[in-house]
MARKOLLO-687062 format. One record per residue (C-alpha): z, y, x. Coordinates in pm, whole numbers, padded with zeros to 5 digits, always signed. Each point is the difference from the previous one (the first is absolute). Layout:
BEGIN
ZYX ...
This chain:
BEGIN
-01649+00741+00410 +00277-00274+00061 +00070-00106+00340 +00067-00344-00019 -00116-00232-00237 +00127-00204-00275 +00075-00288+00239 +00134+00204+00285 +00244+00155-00223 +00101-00357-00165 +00081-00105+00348 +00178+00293+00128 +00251-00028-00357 +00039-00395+00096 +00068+00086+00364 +00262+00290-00018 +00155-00140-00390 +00062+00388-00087 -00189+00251-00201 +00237+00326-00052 -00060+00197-00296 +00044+00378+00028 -00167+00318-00187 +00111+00411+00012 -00165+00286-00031 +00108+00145+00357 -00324-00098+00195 +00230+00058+00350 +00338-00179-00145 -00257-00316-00069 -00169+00053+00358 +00365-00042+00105 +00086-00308-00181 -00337-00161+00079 +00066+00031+00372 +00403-00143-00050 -00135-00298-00141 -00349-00061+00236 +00293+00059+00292 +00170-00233-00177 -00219-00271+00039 -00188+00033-00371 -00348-00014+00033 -00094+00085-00437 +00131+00226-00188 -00070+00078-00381 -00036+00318-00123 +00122+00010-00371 -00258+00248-00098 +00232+00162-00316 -00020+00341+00007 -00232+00294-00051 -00256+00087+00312 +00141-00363+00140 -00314-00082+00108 -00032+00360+00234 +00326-00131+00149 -00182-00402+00069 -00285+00184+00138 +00207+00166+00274 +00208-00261+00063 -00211-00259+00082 -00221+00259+00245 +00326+00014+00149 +00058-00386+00026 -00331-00039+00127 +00071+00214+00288 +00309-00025+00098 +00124-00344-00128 -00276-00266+00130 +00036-00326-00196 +00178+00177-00298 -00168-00121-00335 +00039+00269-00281 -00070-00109-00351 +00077+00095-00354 +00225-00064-00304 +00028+00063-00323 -00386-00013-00061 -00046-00037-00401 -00353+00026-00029 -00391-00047+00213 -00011+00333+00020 +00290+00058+00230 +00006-00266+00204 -00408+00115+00057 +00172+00378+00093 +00231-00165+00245 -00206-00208+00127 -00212+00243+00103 +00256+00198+00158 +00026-00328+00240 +00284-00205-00147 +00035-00369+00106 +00104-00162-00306 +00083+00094-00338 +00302-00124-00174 +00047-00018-00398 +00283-00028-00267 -00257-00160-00220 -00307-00255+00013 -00311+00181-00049 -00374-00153+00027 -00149+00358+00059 +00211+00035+00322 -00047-00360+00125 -00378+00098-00019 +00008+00335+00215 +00246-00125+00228 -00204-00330+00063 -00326+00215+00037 +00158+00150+00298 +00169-00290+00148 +00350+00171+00001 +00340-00188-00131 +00127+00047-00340 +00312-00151-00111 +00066+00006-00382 +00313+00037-00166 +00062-00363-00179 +00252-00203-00225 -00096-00307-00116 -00193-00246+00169 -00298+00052-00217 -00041+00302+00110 +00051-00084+00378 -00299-00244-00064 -00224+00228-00131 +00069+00249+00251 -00113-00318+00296 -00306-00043-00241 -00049+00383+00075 +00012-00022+00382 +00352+00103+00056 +00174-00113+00338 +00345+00095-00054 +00159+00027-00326 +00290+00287-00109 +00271-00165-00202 +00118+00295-00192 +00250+00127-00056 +00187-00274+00190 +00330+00009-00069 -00093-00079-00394 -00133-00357+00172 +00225-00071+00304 -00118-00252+00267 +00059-00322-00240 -00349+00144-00162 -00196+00011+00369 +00137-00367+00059 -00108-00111-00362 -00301+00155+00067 -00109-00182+00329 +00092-00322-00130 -00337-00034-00210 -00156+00286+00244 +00081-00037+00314 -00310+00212+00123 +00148+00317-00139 +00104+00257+00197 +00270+00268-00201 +00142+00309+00111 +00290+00131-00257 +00072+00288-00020 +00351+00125-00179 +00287-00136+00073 -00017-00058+00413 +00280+00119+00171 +00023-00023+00396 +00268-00247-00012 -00031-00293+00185 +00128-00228-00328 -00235+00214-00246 -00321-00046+00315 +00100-00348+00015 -00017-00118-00357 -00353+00164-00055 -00150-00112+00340 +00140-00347-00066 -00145+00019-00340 -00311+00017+00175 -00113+00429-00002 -00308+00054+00215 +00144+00351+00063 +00262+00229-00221 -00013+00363-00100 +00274+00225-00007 +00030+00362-00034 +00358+00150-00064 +00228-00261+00126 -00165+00093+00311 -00089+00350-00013 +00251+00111-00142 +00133+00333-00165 +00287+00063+00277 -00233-00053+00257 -00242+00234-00132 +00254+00297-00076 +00146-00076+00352 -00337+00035+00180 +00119-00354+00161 -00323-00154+00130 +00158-00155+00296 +00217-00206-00291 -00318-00098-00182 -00168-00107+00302 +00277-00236+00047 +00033-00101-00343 -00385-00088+00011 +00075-00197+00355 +00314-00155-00108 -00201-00160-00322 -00270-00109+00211 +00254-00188+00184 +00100-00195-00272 -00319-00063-00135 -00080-00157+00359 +00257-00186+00038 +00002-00164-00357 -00372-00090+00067 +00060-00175+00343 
């Protein structure tokens, strides 16, 4: 079962700002990158459960984030239905993370107390999904919206908290413009993990890529 609850993990995604995104079938490549980014300073990760046996790999990885990365919150992307988000759940992830708004996971996720952040794209959606119970909202994919939507948004709702994911690059001007735009937090997967890094073996580069963003994110919400 999840270590944190719902609330915990809302706080530690408002705190830090950053939620990488990161899935491969190599159960001791991901061990790696999950260490370069908790050294890093990153205390979530999402694992974009998209391949076969993904959920094997979760279950490992988290055992291993549970004993040798304290405070590390492991959760789960890419859920598309109640049934998977129940199978990862029970294999102890912290929050479950959608492309889509779904009712049936609201209700298993909610049962358990444990985060769930749907995938959303208008702001009837993003309403329903509050009516649902859900603390932080994904704003997906976010580059088809751009900050100018998250500001538009807050105007009438200013009680909304939005992660997008998409289109977040670590880039103090691109960090900027969605943190200004008022993001609770912001996902991003290969801009920050990226492909050279991982045919390079670099994970002294992605743990400063992960500290070097956390920078920024600090120092644009002084």
């Amino acid at each position: 079962m999840a270590q944190y609850t719902r609330i915990e993990v809302a706080q530690v995604m408002k705190d830090t700002g950053l939620v990488p995104l990161f899935y491969h079938h190599d159960l001791e490549l991901c061990k790696k990158v999950l260490k370069a980014c908790y050294d890093g300073g990153a205390r979530l990760l999402e694992f974009t459960a998209r391949g076969d046996f993904a959920h094997d790999i979760f279950k490992e990885l988290n055992s291993y984030a549970i004993k040798e990365l304290p405070g590390m919150i492991l959760g789960v992307g890419s859920i598309t239905d109640a049934g998977a988000a129940s199978l990862y759940m029970q294999l102890g992830a912290n929050f479950i993370v959608t492309p889509v708004l779904r009712e049936d996971i609201a209700i298993v996720c909610n049962r358990r107390k444990v985060l769930w952040s749907p995938g959303c794209g208008t702001l009837s959606e993003i309403a329903k999904a509050e009516e649902l119970g859900c603390e932080i909202v994904k704003l997906f994919p976010g580059d088809s919206y751009g900050p100018k939507f998250i500001k538009a948004i807050k105007g009438p709702c200013p009680w909304t908290s939005i992660m997008p994911t998409g289109g977040v690059s670590p880039t103090q001007e691109n960090l900027k413009a969605w943190f200004d735009a008022g993001v609770t937090c912001v996902g991003m997967g290969s801009q920050l993990i990226t492909k050279e890094i991982l045919a390079t073996s670099n994970y002294q580069l992605l743990e400063t890529n992960v500290k070097e963003v956390l920078e920024i994110i600090r120092g644009i919400n002084k």
